[in-house]
N, C-alpha and C positions, 0 to 999 in steps of 0.2 A: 482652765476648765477644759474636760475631755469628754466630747459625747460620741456615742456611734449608730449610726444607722446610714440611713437612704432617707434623701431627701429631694422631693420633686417639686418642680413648679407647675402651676397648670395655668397657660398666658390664656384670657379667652375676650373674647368683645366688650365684655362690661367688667372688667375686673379681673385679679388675679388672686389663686388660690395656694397656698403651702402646704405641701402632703408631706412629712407629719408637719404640724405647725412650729414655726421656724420658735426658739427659747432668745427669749432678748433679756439684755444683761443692763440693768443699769446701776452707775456706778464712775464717781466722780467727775459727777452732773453731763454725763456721755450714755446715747442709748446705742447698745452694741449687737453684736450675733457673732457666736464664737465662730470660728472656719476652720476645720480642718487640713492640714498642711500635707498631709500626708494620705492620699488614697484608698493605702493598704489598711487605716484603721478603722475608714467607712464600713468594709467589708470584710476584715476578718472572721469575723462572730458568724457572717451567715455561710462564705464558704467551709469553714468550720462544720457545721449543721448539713450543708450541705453534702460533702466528701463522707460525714458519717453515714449518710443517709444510701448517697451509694453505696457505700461496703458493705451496709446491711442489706441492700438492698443484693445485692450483687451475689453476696452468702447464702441468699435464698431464692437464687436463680429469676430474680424478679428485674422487671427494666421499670422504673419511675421517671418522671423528671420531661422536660421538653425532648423534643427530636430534633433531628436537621429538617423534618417536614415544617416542625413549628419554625426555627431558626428563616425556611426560605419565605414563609408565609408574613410574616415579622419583617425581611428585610422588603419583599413586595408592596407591602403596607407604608413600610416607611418612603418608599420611591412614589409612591402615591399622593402620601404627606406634601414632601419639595415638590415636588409637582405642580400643587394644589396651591401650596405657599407662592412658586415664580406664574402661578398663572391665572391664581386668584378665584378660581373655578371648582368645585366637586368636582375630584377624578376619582372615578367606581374602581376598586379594589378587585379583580380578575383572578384567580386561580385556578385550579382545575381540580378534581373533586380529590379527597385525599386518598394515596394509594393506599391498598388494602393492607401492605406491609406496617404500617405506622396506625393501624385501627386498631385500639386497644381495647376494644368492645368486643374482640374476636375470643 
C-alpha cells in the first residue's frame, strides 16, 4: 500500500490529534498504519506543484511563496517553542516589525 502526503501530529493536554487522519489497515487479525520508507515519496507531488508554481510565477515577473523574513520568523517561533518545552513557562514570540522590503501589500 502507497499513500502520499503530510502528515502531522498535534500532542496537546487532553489528547492527541492526526492532521490528515492517519488510514488503519486491518488485516489478518493485525490493526496497522502503512509508513512510508522513503521521504522523497511524502513530497514529491507538492514540490512538483510547487517548482511549477515558481516558473510560472517567475515568467510573469511575479515573487509568491514564503521569504527568508517568513523562514527567520518561523525559526524565532520555534526557539520559543524549546524554550517553553525545557521551562515549562509562556515564552512571548519578539520580532521586530517586517521590513518594508518583504511587504507585499506595497
Amino acid at each position: 500500500m502507497r499513500t502520499r502526503g503530510i502528515q502531522c501530529q498535534v500532542v496537546g493536554e487532553t489528547g492527541i490529534a492526526n492532521l490528515p487522519g492517519s488510514l488503519l489497515l486491518r488485516k489478518d487479525a493485525k490493526l496497522s498504519h502503512a509508513i512510508l520508507t522513503d521521504w522523497k515519496l511524502r513530497f514529491i507531488d507538492a514540490f512538483d506543484v510547487e517548482l511549477q508554481e515558481w516558473i510560472r510565477d517567475t515568467l510573469k515577473g511575479e515573487m509568491h511563496g514564503p521569504t527568508a523574513w517568513d523562514g527567520y520568523f518561523t525559526s524565532v517561533t520555534a526557539d520559543a517553542c524549546v524554550e517553553s518545552k525545557h521551562s515549562g513557562r509562556i515564552v512571548p514570540i519578539a520580532v521586530d516589525e517586517t521590513p518594508a522590503f518583504y511587504d507585499r501589500r506595497r
